[in-house]
C-alpha atoms as one frame of an Amber mdcrd trajectory, in Angstrom:
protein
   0.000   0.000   0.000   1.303   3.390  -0.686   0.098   6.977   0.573   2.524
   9.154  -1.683   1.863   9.923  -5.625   5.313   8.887  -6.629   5.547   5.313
  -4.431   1.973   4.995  -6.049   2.805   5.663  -9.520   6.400   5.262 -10.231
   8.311   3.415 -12.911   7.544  -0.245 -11.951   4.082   0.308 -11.605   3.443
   2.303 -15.160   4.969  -0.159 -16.797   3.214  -3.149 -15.708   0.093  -1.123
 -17.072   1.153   0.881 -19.991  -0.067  -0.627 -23.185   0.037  -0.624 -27.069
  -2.160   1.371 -29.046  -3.622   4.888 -29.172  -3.185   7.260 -26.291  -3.661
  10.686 -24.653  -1.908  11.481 -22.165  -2.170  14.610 -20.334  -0.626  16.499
 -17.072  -0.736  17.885 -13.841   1.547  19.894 -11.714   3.849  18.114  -8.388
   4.862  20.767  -6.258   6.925  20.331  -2.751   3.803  20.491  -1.146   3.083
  17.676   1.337   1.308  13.997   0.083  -1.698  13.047   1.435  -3.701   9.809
   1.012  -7.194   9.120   2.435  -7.219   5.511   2.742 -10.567   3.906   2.849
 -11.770   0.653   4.230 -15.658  -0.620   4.512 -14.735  -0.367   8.098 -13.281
   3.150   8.603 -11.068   6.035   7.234  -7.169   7.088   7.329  -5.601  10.369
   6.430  -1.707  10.094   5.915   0.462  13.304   5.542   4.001  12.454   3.679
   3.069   8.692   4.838   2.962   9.189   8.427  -1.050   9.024  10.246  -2.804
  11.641  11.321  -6.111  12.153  13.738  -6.007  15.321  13.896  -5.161  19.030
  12.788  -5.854  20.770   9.797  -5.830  17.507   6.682  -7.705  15.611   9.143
 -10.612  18.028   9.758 -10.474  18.389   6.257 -11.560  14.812   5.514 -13.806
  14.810   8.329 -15.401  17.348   6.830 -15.623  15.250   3.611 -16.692  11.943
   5.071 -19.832  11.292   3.717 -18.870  12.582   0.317 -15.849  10.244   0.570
 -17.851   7.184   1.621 -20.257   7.509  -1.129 -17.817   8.077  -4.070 -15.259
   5.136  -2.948 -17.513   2.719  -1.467 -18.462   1.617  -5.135 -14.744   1.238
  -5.703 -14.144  -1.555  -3.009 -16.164  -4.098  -5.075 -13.235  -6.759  -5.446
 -10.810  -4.622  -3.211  -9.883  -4.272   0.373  -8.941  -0.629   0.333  -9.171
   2.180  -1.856  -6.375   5.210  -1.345  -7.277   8.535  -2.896  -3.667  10.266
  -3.274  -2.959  13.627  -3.740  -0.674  16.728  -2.380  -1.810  19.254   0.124
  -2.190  22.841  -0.971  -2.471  26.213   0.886  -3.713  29.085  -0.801  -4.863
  32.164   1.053  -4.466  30.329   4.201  -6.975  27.783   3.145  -6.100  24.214
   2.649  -7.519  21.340   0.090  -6.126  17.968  -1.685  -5.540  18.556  -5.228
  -6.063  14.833  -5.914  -4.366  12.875  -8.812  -4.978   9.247  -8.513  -6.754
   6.023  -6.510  -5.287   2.913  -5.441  -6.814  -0.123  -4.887  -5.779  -2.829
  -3.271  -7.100  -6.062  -3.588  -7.386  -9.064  -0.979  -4.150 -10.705  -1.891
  -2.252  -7.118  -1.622  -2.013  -6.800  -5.473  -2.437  -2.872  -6.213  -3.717
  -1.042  -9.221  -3.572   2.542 -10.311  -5.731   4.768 -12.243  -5.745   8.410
 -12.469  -8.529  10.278  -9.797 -11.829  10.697 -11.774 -14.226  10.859  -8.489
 -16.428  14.008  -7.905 -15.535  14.493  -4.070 -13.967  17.852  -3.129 -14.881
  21.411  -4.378 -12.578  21.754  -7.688 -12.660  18.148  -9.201 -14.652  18.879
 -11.808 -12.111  21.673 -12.740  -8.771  19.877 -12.195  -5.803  22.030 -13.400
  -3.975  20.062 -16.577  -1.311  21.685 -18.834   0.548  19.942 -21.490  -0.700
  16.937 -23.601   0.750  14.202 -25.932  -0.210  11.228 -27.921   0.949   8.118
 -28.733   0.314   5.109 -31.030   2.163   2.449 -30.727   5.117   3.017 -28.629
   5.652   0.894 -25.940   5.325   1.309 -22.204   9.177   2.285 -21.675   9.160
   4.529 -25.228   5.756   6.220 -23.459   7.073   6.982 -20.052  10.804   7.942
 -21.394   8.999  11.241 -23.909   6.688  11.899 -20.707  10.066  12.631 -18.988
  11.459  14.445 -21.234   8.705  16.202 -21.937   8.643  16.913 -18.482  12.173
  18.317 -18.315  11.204  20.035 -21.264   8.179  22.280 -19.551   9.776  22.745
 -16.483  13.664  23.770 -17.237  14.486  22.314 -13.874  18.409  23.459 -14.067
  16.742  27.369 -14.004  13.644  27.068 -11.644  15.304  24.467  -9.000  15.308
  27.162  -6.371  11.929  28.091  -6.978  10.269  25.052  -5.826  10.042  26.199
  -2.009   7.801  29.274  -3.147   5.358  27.156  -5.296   7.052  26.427  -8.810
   6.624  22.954  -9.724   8.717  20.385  -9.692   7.406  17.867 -11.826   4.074
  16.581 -13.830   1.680  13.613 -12.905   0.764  12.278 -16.294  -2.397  10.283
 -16.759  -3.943   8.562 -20.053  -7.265   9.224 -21.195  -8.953   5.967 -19.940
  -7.159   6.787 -16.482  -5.819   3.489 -16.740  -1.938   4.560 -16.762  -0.586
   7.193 -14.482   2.932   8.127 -13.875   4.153  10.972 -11.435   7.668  12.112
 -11.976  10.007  14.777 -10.418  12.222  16.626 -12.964  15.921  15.926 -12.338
  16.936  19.136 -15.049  17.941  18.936 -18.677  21.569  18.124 -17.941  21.685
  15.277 -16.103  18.500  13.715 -17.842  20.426  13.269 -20.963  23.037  11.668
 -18.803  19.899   9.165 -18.303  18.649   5.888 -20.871  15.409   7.357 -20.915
  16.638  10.557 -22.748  17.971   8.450 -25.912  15.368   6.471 -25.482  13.028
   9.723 -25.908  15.587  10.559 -28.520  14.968   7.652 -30.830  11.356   7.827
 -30.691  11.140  11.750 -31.802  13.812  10.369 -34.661  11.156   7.811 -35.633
   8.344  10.322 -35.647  10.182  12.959 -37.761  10.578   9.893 -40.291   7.263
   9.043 -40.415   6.482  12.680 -40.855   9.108  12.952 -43.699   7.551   9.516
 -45.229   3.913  11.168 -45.385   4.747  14.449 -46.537   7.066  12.580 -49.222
   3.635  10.611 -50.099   1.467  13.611 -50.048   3.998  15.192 -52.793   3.627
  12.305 -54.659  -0.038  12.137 -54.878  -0.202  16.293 -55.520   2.250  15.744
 -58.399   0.201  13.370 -60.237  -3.197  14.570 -60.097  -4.600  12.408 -57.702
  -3.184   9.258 -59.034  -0.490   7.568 -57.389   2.663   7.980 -58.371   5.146
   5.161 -57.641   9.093   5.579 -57.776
């Protein structure tokens, strides 16, 4: 069982789900800000702050103040499953504090856990969760997938410049999620320079070579076709 996004929905478990075939993926922002998971069980309810249990103070009130909504929205989910963990980060803005949530996990009898990206209708803004950049795939496979998510990452966030923002706010890294919720992977950017030090950046690297091919290959096609009126035009 885990209560933090990144235990949750790290490398090992995105790519025993990740599959082949066509895919959105979009993001949300990590910041520094604290984890939280609400773990529920047919018999009760847990809040965990940055993994460690709390009964009291401000999360706890918070999900106290949420119960019933909670109950109803999971309570469907533990059909098959022991527990259900909603996992998110704990913001404060204005001096108020909520869970911007990003994903459930469920746990079934034998311990076996399963991921998918937060879709519930609990707290105040969920149905106006804050996503930025999104990217598709077709056939890649799970390690092609989660290698341009991290660069992509990198990409947004220019980690090397913005480091030293994070206490104040500035992210830190993207929770991806695909469109049937079924894949989710939260990563921390590491910066530009030392991610190209990584696999996962020529990894990234071969699949945006492949791409531009394929790109070349149609446009090439397209020429072809334009040229000869319609018809076909074989070299």
């Amino acid at each position: 069982m885990h209560y933090t996004i990144r235990s949750a929905a790290g490398v090992s478990t995105f790519l025993a789900t990740a599959g082949d075939g066509p895919t959105v993926y979009s993001a949300q922002i990590l910041t520094t800000d604290p984890d939280i998971g609400i773990s529920v069980k047919r018999d009760g309810i847990k809040v965990f702050v940055d993994t460690v249990p709390v009964s009291q103070g401000e999360q706890w009130t918070f999900v106290a103040d949420h119960q019933e909504k909670i109950r109803t929205a999971v309570t469907p989910l533990l059909d098959g499953f022991a527990s259900a963990t909603i996992l998110g980060r704990w913001i404060v803005y204005k001096g108020r504090g909520f869970i911007e949530p990003y994903a459930v996990e469920l746990i079934d009898a034998s311990g076996k856990a399963k991921v998918r990206s937060y879709d519930l209708r609990i707290f105040q803004h969920d149905e106006n969760l804050m996503t930025g950049c999104e990217t598709s795939f077709t056939d890649e496979g799970g390690e092609q997938i989660m290698s341009v998510l991290m660069s992509m990452t990198e990409d947004k966030l220019k980690f090397d410049e913005t480091a030293h923002l994070g206490s104040s706010g500035w992210p830190i890294g993207l929770f991806w999620f695909s469109d049937d919720g079924e894949a989710c992977f939260a990563y921390n950017a590491i910066g530009q320079r030392a991610f190209l030090e990584t696999r996962y950046a020529r990894i990234a690297e071969e699949v945006a070579s492949v791409r531009a091919k394929s790109v070349e290959n149609g446009a090439n096609f397209a020429c072809k076709v334009s040229g000869s009126n319609g018809l076909l035009v074989t070299s």
